[in-house]
N, C-alpha and C positions, 0 to 999 in steps of 0.2 A: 136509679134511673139512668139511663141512657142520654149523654146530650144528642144521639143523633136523632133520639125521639123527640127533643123541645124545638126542633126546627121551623116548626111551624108557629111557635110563641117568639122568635127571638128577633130582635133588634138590630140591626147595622149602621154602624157611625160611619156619615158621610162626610161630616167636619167635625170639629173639636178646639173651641177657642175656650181663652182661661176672662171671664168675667170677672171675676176679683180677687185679689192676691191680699190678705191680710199678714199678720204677723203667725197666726196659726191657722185661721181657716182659708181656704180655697175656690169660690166656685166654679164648676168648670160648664159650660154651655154647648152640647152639642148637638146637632143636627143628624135625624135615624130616619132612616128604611125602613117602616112596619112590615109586620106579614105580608099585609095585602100590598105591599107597594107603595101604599103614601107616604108622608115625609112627616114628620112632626120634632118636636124642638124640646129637650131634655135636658133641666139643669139640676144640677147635683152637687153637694159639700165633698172634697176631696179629703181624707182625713187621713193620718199615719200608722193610723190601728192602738190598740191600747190591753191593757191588762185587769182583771179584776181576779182580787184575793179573798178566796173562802180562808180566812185565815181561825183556825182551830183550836182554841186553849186546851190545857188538859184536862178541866173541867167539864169539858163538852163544850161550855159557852164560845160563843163566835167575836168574833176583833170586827165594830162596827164603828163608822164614823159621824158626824152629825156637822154637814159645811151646807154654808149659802151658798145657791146654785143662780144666777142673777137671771137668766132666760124665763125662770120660772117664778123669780121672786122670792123664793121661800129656802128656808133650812130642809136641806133632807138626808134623809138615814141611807147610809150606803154602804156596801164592804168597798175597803179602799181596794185603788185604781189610778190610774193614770197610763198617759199615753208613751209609745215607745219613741224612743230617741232614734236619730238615725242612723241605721246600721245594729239595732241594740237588737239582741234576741229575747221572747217572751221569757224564761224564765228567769233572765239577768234584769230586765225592764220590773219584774212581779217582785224581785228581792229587792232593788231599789226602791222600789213606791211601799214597800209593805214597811221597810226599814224609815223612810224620810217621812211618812205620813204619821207612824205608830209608834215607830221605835223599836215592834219588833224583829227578829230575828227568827230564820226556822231551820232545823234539822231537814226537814223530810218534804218534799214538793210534789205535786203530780200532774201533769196538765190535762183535764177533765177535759173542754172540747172549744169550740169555738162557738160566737155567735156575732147577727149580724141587724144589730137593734134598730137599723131607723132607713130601711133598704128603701122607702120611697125616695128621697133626699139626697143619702151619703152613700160614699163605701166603706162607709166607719165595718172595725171588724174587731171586737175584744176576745182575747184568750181569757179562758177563765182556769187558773191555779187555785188551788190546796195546799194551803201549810199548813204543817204540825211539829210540834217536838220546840215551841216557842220559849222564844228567852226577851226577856222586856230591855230595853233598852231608851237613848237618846233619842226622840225627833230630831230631824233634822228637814225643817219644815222650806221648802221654795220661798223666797219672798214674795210677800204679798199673799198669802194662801193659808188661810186661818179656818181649823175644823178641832171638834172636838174626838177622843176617841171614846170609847165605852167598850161592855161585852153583853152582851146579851144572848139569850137561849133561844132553840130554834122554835119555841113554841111562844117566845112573845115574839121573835120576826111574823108569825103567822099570824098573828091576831093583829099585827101593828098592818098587814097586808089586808087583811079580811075586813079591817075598821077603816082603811081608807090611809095612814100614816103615812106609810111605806108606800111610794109609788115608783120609784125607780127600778126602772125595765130590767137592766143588769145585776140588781140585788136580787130582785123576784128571779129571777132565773138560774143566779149562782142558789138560790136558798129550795129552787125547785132539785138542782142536781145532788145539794145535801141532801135531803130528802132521800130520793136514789138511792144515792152512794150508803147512809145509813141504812135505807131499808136491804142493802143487798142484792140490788136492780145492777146498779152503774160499778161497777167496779173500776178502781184506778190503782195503776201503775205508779209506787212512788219511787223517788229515788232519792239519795242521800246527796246532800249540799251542804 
């Protein structure tokens, strides 16, 4: 589509103040233009953007994690992820976090696409990479950051999604683009690393 055809949907920032400065989150609070001309008040989490790892064994099975998520209370099943540093590009950000979370290591990466999980709220924005060609290795886990790893096949992430387990937005999504990519849909460009 065309932005000059969303014109009549789009917003215009007439201020922009920062509501709260945490150690990682941000809110930012600004004042918009609607379509029609009225004014309304928009507050949003600023976020750094982040990576999430379909990470591939040669057995087919997937590299999955199992950490307490505190917002929500509960342990949840995730491919690992984390956010990018500043200045860090996605596919050095996806080797870092696959290596400090799991251990492992990959030959071959591909970067499948982008998404934008919580667009009401944030500008949260996560790349989702591919790796294969895995070699297991040390954690080297952040302080303070305690998850388990496992491997599991794409046909229990489905039943663990279908029975309610698995609710996280960015695993369901990376496990929809396996999907894809295995059925011969999504095709990816790998490259050597």
């Amino acid at each position: 589509m065309n932005q000059d055809d969303d014109a009549h949907l789009t917003e215009h920032t007439l201020s922009s103040t920062r509501a709260y400065e945490g150690s990682f989150i941000r809110v930012q609070r600004d004042e918009v233009r609607l379509p029609d001309g009225k004014q309304a008040t928009r507050e949003y989490v600023l976020h750094p953007g982040a990576v999430m790892i379909v990470a591939v064994l040669p057995d087919g099975r997937l590299v999955l994690e199992r950490q307490y998520r505190h917002p929500v209370k509960r342990v949840m099943i995730e491919f690992p992820a984390g956010k990018l540093d500043p200045g860090e590009g996605g596919l050095r950000c996806a080797q870092r976090e696959l290596l400090e979370e799991t251990g492992y290591t990959a030959t071959r990466w591909a970067r499948a696409g982008v998404m934008h999980p919580v667009i009401g709220y944030a500008d949260e924005f996560i790349e989702i990479w591919f790796a294969q060609g895995l070699k297991a290795g040390e954690r080297q886990l952040d302080e303070g950051e305690f998850l388990d790893v496992f491997a599991a096949s794409q046909q229990e992430l489905e039943a663990w999604v279908r029975d309610g387990e698995l609710t996280d937005v960015k695993t369901i999504v990376g496990m929809m683009w396996l999907q894809k990519w295995r059925g011969g849909d999504w095709p990816l460009q790998w490259v050597e690393a």
